[in-house]
C-alpha positions, 0 to 999 in steps of 0.5 A, a space after each residue: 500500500 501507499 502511505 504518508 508518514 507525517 513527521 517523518 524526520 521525527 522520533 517515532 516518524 523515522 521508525 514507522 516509515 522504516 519499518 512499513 519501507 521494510 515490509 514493501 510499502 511505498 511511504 512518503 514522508 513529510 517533515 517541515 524541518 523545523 528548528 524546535 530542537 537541531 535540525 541536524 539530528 532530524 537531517 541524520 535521521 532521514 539520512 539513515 531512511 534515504 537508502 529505502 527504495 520505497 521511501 521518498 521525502 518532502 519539506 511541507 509544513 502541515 499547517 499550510 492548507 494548499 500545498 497538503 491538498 495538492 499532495 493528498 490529491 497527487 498522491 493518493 495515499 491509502 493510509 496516512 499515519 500523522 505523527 507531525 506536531 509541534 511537541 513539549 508540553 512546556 515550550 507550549 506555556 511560552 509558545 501557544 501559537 505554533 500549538 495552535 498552527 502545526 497541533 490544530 491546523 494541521 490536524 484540520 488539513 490532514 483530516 481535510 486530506 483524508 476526507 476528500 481523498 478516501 484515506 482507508 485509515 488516519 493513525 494519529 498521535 495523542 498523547 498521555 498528557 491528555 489525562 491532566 488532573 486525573 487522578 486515578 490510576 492506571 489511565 484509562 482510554 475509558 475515563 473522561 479527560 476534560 482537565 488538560 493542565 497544558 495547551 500541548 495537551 489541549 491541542 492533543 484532546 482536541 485532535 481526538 474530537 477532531 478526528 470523531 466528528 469527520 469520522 462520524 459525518 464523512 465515515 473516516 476511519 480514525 484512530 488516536 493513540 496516546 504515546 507515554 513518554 518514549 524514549 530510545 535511540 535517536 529520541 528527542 533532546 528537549 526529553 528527559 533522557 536525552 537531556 539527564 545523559 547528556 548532562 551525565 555524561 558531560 559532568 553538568 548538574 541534573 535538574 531533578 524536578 518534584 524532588 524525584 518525587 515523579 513516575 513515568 510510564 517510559 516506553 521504548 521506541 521499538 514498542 511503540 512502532 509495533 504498536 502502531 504498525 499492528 493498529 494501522 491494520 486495525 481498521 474502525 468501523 461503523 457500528 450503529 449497536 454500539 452503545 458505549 459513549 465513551 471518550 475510545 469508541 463510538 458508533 463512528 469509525 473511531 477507536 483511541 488506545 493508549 500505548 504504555 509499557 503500563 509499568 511507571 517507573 520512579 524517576 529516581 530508578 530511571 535516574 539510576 538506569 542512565 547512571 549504571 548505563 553510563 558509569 557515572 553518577 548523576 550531581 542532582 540538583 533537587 526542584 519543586 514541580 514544574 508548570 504543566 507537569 503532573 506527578 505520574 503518568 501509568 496506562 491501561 493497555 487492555 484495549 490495545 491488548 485485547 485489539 492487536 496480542 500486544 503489550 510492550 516489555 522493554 524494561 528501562 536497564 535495557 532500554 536506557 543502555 541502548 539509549 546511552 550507546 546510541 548517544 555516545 556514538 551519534 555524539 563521537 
């Protein structure tokens, strides 16, 4: 099949159309290159896609609403998979616009895209931070989420709507996933294990925020692309005897699921983690919580389970070695 990977110069973008070039897809991956974190890392990472025979790249903006038409309407794509996002939930306190251009306009043009060009299946990125203020734990796709405590996390619920109501009106097939905290080679350096070995290695202090009073569900990169590669074939349909009013299901063809590890971790262990993958110990500079944060994150991933026989293992030791290695080398 023909597919379109937004963010493709991503973290998990890169993965995803690796991994569909790998099993005989045609991608094409989209990416605006922008300069959030140093474009060059995004630049190493289609260069390590480039040799895909079934890969090709182009440099749109999703925000821009005529160049995203002509591209649905040259290429039809059967399924899409839209990861692009301005992302960080604290640069959204001191940048809400460009939330408001790339996580609510460009939703708006790839939702458009889809509907006028018979997508088959929009896979898009949610996120955790959707759950906010709620307190109950573990979070499920199950519970109401109407207490965003960040416009990053605003925006994300807001694409969930979004995608329900063309799913309802225009029968799209739509299915959000709320990613928490992914880590890995080639992550993101404005995250936390990317900034803590980066400090660590480099013999600066470390930011300890809450007083490392803080849990997160980390989940490794591998997992959550088999994650999405299983339910983009996981098609929703229309279902007029669904009863269930629930923010994950509908009688649209509409799904959300969560991808965790379902395993939170104390941020002192994962601090640990990246010391014993390094060799160094970590000069911790303890702090109170930051703006838009919340305390922990834990999900719920029987409906994925129950959708896809898949539950993400990869533990932290492991995962965080892989990480440190990876970052020795990309930093040599």
């Amino acid at each position: 099949m023909k597919y379109l990977v937004t963010g493709a110069a991503g973290f998990i973008g890169n993965f995803v159309a690796e991994r569909l070039c790998e099993q005989g897809h045609e991608v094409v991956g989209l990416d605006n290159l922008n300069d959030y974190y140093d474009p060059n890392l995004k630049l190493a990472r289609l260069k390590r896609i480039e040799h895909l025979a079934t890969f090709r790249f182009v440099k749109i903006d999703i925000s821009e609403r005529a160049a995203i038409a002509k591209l649905f309407e040259d290429e039809k794509f059967d399924r899409v998979i839209h990861l692009a996002a301005q992302a960080g939930v604290r640069y959204s306190i001191e940048n809400p616009m460009a939330y408001i251009d790339s996580n609510l306009v460009g939703m708006a043009t790839i939702l458009e895209g889809c509907r006028h060009n018979k997508v088959q299946h929009l896979v898009y990125a949610s996120s955790s931070s959707v759950y906010g203020m709620n307190e109950k734990m573990p979070f499920s796709t199950e519970d109401a989420v109407d207490h965003p405590v960040s416009l990053y996390a605003a925006t994300k619920k807001s694409n969930e709507l979004m995608a329900h109501s063309y799913s309802h009106l225009y029968d799209l097939p739509t299915t959000g996933l709320r990613f928490f905290t992914v880590y890995g080679p080639w992550g993101r350096p404005d995250m936390a294990p990317f900034l803590f070995t980066d400090a660590i290695l480099n013999d600066r202090q470390i930011n300890v925020f809450n007083h490392g009073k803080m849990k997160r569900d980390f989940t490794y990169i591998d997992d959550i692309v088999e994650g999405i590669i299983r339910i983009q074939d996981v098609v929703p349909k229309r279902d007029a005897e669904n009863s269930n009013t629930s923010p994950s299901s509908s009688k649209a063809p509409y799904r959300v699921f969560n991808i965790g590890n379902n395993e939170p971790i104390p941020l002192m262990t994962f601090i640990e983690a990246i010391e014993n993958a390094s060799g160094k110990i970590a000069d911790k500079n303890f702090m109170p919580m930051q703006a838009g944060d919340v305390p922990a994150t834990f999900a719920d991933i029987d409906s994925l389970q129950d959708a896809v026989g898949f539950k993400p293992d990869t533990s932290i030791e492991y995962g965080m070695q892989q990480f440190v290695d990876w970052y020795r080398k990309y930093h040599c």
